[in-house]
C-alpha positions in Angstrom: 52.2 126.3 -51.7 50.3 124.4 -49.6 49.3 126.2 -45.9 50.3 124.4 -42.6 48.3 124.0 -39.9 49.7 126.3 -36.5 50.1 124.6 -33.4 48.5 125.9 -31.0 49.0 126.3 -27.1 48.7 123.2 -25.3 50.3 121.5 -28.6 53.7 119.4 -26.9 55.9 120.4 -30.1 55.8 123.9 -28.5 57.3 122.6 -25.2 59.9 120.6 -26.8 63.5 122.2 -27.1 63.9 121.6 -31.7 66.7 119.8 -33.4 69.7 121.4 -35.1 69.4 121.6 -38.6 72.7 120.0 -40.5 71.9 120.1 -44.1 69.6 122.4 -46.1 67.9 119.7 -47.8 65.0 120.2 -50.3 62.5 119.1 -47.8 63.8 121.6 -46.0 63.4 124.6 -48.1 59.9 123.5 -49.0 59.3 124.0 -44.9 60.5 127.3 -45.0 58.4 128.3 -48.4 55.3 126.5 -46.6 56.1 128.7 -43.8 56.2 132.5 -45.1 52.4 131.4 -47.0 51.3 130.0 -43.7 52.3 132.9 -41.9 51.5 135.5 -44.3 48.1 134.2 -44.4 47.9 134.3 -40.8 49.1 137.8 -40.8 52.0 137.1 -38.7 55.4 138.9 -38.5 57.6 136.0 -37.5 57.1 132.0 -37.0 59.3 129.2 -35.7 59.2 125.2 -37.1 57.7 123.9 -34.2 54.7 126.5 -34.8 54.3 123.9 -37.4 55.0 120.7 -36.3 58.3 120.9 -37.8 61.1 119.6 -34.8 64.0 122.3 -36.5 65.5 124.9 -35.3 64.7 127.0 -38.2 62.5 130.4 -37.6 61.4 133.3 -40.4 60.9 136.6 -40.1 58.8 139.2 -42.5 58.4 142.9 -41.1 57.6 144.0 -44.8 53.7 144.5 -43.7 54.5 146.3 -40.5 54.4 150.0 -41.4 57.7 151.8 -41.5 59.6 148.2 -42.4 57.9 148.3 -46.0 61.6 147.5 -47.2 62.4 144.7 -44.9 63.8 141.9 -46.3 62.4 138.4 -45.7 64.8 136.8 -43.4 65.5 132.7 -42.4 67.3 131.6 -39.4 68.9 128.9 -39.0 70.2 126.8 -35.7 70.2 130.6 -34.0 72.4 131.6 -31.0 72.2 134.9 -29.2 75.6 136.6 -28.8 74.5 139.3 -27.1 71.9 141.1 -25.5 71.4 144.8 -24.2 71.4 146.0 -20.8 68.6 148.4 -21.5 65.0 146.4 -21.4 61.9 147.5 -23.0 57.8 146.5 -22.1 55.8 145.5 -25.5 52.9 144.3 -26.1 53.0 140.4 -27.9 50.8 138.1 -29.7 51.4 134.8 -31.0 50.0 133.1 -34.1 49.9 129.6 -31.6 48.0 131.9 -29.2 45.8 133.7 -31.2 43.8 137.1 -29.9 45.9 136.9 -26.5 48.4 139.8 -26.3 49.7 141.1 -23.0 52.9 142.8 -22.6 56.8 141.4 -21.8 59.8 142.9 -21.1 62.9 141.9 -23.1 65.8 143.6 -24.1 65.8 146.6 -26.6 69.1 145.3 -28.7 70.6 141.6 -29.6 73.0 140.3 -31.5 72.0 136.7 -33.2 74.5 134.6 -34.9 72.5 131.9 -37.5 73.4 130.2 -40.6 71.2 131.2 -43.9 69.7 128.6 -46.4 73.1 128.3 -47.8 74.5 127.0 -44.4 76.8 130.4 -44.7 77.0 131.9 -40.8 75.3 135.1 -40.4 75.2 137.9 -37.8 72.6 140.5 -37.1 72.5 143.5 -35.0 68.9 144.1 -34.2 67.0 146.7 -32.3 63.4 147.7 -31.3 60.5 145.5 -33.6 63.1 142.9 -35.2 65.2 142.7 -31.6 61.4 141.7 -30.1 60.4 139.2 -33.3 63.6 136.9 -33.2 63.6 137.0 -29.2 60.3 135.9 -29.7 60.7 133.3 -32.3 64.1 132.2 -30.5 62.1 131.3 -28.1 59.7 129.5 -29.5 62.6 127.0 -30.5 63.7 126.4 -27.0 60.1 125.6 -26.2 59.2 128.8 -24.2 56.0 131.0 -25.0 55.6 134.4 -24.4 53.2 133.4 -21.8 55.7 132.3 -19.8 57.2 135.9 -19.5 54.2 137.7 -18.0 53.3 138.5 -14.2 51.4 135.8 -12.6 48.3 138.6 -12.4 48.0 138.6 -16.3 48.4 135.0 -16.6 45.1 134.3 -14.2 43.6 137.0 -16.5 44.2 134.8 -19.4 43.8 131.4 -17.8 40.5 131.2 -19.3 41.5 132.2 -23.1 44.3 129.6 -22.9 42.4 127.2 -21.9 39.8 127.2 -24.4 42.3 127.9 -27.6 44.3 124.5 -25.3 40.9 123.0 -26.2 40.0 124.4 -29.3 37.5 126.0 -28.2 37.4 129.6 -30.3 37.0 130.2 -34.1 40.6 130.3 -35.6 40.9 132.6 -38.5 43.8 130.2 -40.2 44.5 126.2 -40.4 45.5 125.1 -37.1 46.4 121.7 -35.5 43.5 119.4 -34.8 45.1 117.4 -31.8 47.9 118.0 -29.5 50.3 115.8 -30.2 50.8 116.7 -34.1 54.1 116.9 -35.2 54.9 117.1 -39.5 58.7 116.6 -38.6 
């Protein structure tokens, strides 16, 4: 499978609310394949359409490398929609494969409940907690258009100001395939 190029921050497809998905088509699951390798091979955990270029609301999810999630299941969402979300917040640490080596931490809640349809179009509920609560919070969203960036003090974000602007510009080695202009889009 061939790897897609990430989008990176600055990128407009990562500002841009995506599209519901109607039909699982076979362009469709050839995204998603494309998507685990790229992400895989980026070492990430989780990654939305619009990470590459794709305008669907479609995210995946992998914990299987994280230690202590060895078993985890791959996992596809589809047109998501939190049901619910826990009282109780937690502070973690986050990184993003569209902003890579920036990390800083955000507060979200400890427990959700997502509603999605799978590649079958068949509707789907999870009850998730602590890592996979944070990773589809995360990649959720990244389909509204919303970076964890967005979600940290205003002190942290002049600390970073610097590193977004030169990944913005391209300006630091990238470890993967990423987007070559801002205004790619695949989909």
């Amino acid at each position: 499978m061939p790897l897609l190029p990430i989008t990176l921050y600055g990128d407009k497809i990562l500002r841009k609310k995506t599209e519901q998905v109607s039909d699982v088509d076979m362009e469709t699951v050839k995204l998603i394949k494309d998507m685990f390798d790229t992400m895989r091979n980026a070492s990430g955990i989780g990654l939305a359409a619009n990470q590459v270029g794709a305008d669907k609301q479609i995210f995946i999810v992998d914990l299987s490398g994280v230690e202590g999630f060895e078993n985890a299941k791959p996992m596809v969402f589809i047109n998501p929609k939190f049901e619910k979300f826990d009282d109780e917040k937690v502070i973690i640490e986050e990184g993003c494969l569209s902003i890579p080596d920036v990390r800083a931490d955000v507060e979200r809640p400890k427990k959700v409940t997502l509603v999605y349809y799978d590649t079958d179009m068949k509707e789907q509920k999870l009850e998730a907690d602590e890592l996979l609560a944070r990773v589809v919070q995360h990649e959720f969203d990244h389909l509204q258009g919303i970076l964890f960036t967005d979600k940290i003090s205003d002190e942290m974000k002049k600390k970073l100001k610097k590193d977004l602007n030169d990944i913005k510009h391209r300006k630091v080695e990238f470890e993967y395939p990423v987007t070559d202009n801002m205004d790619y889009q695949l989909l």
